[in-house]
Structures are given as C-alpha cells and as structure tokens.
C-alpha positions as CSV (number, residue, x, y, z in Angstrom):
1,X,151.4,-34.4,167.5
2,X,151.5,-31.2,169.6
3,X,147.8,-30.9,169.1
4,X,146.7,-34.5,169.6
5,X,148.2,-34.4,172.9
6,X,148.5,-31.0,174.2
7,X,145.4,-31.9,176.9
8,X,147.4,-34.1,178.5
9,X,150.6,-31.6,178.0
10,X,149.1,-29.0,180.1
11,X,147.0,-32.0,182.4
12,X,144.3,-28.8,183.2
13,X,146.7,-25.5,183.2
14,X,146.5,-22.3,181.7
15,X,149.2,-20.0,180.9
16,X,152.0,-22.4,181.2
17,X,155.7,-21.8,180.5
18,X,156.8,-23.9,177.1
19,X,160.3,-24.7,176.6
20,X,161.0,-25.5,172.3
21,X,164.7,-26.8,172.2
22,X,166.3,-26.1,169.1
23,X,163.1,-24.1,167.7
24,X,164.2,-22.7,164.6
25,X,160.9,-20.9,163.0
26,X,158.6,-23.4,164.1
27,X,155.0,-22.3,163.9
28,X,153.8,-23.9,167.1
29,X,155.5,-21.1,169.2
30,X,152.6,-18.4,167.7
31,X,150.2,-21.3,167.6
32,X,151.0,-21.7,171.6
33,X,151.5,-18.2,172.1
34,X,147.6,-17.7,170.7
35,X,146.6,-19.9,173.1
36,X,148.0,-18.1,176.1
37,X,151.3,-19.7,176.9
38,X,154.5,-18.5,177.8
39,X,156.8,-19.5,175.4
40,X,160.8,-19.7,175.3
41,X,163.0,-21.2,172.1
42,X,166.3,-21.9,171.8
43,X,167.7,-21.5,168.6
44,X,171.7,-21.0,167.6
45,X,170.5,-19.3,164.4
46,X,169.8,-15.9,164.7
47,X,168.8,-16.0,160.8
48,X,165.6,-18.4,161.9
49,X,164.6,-16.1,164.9
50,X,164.4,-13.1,163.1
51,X,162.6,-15.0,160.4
52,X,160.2,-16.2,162.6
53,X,158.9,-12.7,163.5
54,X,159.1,-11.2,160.5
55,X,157.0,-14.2,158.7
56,X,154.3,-14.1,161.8
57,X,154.0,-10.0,161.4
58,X,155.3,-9.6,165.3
59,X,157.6,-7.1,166.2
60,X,160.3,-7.7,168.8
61,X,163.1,-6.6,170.6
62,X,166.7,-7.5,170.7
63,X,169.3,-7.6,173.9
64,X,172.2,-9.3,174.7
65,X,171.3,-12.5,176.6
66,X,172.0,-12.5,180.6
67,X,174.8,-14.8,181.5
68,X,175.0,-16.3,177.5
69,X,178.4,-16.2,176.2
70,X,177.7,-13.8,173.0
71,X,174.1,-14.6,173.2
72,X,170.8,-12.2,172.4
73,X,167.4,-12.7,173.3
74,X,164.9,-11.8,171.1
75,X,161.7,-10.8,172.4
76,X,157.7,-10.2,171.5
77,X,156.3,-9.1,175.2
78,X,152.7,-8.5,173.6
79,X,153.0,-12.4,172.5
80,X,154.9,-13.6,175.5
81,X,157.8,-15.4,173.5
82,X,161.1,-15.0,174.5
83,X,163.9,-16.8,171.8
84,X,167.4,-17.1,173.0
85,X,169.9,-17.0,170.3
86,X,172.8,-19.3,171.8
87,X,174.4,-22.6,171.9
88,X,171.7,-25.1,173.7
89,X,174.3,-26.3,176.4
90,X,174.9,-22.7,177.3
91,X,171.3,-22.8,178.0
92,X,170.4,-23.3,181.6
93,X,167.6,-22.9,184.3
94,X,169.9,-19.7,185.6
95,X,169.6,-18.0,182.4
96,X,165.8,-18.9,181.5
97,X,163.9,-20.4,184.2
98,X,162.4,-23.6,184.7
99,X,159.4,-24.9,182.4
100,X,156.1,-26.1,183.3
101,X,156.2,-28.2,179.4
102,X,158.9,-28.6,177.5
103,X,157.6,-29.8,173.8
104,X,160.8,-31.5,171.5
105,X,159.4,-31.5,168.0
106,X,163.1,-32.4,166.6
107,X,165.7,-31.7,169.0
108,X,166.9,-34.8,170.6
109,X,166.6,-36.0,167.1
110,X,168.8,-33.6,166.2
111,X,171.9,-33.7,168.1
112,X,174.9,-35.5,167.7
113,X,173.7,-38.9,169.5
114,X,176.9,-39.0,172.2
115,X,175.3,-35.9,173.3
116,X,172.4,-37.4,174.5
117,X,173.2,-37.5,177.9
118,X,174.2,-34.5,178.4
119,X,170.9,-33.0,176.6
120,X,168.8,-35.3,178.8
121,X,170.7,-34.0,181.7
122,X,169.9,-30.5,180.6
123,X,166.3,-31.1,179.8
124,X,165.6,-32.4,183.5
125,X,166.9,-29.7,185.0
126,X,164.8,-27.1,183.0
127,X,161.9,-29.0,184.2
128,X,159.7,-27.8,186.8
129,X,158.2,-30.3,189.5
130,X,155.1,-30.6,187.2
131,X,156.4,-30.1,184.3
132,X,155.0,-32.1,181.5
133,X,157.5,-32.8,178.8
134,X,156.7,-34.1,175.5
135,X,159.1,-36.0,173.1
136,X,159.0,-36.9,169.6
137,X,160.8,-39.3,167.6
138,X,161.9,-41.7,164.8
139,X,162.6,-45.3,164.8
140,X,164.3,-46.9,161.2
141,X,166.8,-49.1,160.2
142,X,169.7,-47.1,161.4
143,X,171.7,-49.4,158.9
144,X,169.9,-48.1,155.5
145,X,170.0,-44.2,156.3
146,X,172.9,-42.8,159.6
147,X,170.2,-39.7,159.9
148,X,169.4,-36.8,160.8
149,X,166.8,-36.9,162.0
150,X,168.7,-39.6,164.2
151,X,167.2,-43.1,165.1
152,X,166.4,-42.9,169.0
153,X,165.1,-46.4,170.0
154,X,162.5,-46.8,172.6
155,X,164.9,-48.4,175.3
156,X,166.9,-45.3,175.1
157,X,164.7,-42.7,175.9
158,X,164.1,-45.2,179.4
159,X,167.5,-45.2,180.0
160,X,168.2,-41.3,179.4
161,X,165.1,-40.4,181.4
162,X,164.2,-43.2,183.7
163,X,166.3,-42.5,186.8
164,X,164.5,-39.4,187.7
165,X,161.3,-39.0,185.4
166,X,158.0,-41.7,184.5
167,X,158.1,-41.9,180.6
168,X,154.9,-43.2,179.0
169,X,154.6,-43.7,175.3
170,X,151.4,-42.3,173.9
171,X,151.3,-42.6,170.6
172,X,153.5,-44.6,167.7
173,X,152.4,-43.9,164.4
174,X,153.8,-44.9,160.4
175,X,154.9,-41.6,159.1
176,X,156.7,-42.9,156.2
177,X,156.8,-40.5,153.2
178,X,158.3,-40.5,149.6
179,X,160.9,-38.5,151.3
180,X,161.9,-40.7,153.6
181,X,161.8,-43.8,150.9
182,X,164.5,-41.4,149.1
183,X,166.5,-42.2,152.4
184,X,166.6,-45.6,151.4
185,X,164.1,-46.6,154.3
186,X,161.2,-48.9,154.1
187,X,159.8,-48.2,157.4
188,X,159.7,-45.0,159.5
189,X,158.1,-44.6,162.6
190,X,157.1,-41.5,164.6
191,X,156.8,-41.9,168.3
192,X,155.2,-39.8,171.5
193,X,156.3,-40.1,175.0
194,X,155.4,-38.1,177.7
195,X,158.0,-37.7,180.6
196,X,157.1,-36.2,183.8
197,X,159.0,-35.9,186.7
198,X,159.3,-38.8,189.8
199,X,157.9,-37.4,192.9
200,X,159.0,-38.4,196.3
C-alpha cells in the first residue's frame, strides 16, 4: 500500500521526514531510507530494533533517549533512521520532531481501541503543516473475531481526525486470506486514507 501510494505521500518532495508508529522490524524503514528519506520508528521493543539492523546488515548506535523516561534511541546516521525504543505516548514532537509523513502500516490497529483518541491526538501533533499522513486499516465483523488487528470503521477515522485534518479514502481493497478465515471471518477489508492537515 505504501508503494501504490507513496506519490501522493510525498505530493513532489524529496528527503522527507517519515514517522512509522509502532514499527517493529518493518522493512519499509530501509526501503524508505534507500530512497532518501528521513526516517524515525517508535517501537517499545528493544528486541525488534536491534533485530532490524542486524537482519538489514546496518550498524548503529545506542543512547539513552532525550526526555524518554528509560528510553534509548537507536541510530544508523549513514541511513538516516533514527528508532526510539519507548512507550508511544511518551513519544512527542519535543523529543523527535515533527514529520512531514507519517505512514501507519498497523498501529492504530494495534492499540487498545479506548486509546484512540488519545493516539489521534498524538499523531496530529507530530504532524507538520504539510504533512501527509497515511493510514491503514481493517474493516470485519467485529462480532466473529474481537481482533487484533482491531476493526476501525470508516466513520471513525472522520471522527478521530476530522476536526483538524481532510481525510480522503484512496483505496479499499479485499485482503481476505486463509488466515484471516481461521479468524472466523468471511470478509476482511483493507483500507487507505490519506489525512492531511486543515489549513486556515
């Protein structure tokens, strides 16, 4: 999804500053990093982001994280990525900046859903004035499987984004897998929106 739509992620910019929520060892950080960009991940497991430069071949650097409670960054400066190894709501524009994208493979899907709020509170304030923020994911019977991935319905993502950002939906696909069948669901759908700041 990244790929389909990173053209209208960086809308004509080079060497913009990614945001990956909840990264884990997710490929598309060297995949991004490849192409230029400056990229930041947030990640509580300190496992994952070790893993992820030792399975890329990168060496990197380890300090304590400014202003995170116990946190460490972990660095590559030749790649430009930058992992935080903290809490995600201990994350904040004070300790990493603001981002020009902000790509959510599986975070918001991720978190316990009365946190949404404050996550959507947090991602907006990460997000610089053209910031470019791209947001996948699932719709199912929430009845047949209680997740995760959690069910985040359509309406939602209007409601936890719509006072200050435009959310467009670009894409809604059927990704239902044998996995998901194993679930107990008989339809799964992936979905795209793009959010981008309200100006004026």
């Amino acid at each position: 999804m990244l790929e389909i739509h990173l053209d209208k992620v960086l809308s004509g910019r080079v060497a913009v500053r990614f945001l990956l929520p909840l990264c884990g060892k997710a490929v598309d950080m060297k995949w991004l990093a490849d192409l230029g960009h400056f990229v930041v991940g947030v990640e509580i497991s300190e496992k994952a982001i070790r893993q992820f430069f030792e399975e890329n071949n990168m060496m990197y650097s380890e300090e304590l994280g400014p202003s995170i409670p116990g946190g460490k960054v972990f660095k590559n400066s030749e790649k430009n990525i930058s992992l935080y190894q903290c809490n995600l709501f201990d994350f904040s524009s004070s300790v990493g900046g603001r981002f020009g994208a902000i790509w959510d493979r599986g975070s918001l899907v991720a978190i316990n859903p009365k946190d949404r709020e404050k996550y959507a509170d947090l991602m907006v304030s990460l997000m610089d004035g053209d910031c470019r923020y791209l947001l996948d994911t699932f719709l199912y019977n929430p009845d047949s499987y209680s997740g995760p991935p959690f069910f985040v319905p359509d309406e939602q993502i209007h409601s936890l984004f719509g006072r200050s950002c435009n959310v467009e939906m670009l894409q809604s696909v059927d990704a239902l897998t044998d996995k998901q069948r194993a679930w107990g669901l008989d339809f799964f759908t992936e979905s795209v929106h793009l959010i981008t700041p309200k100006t004026g």
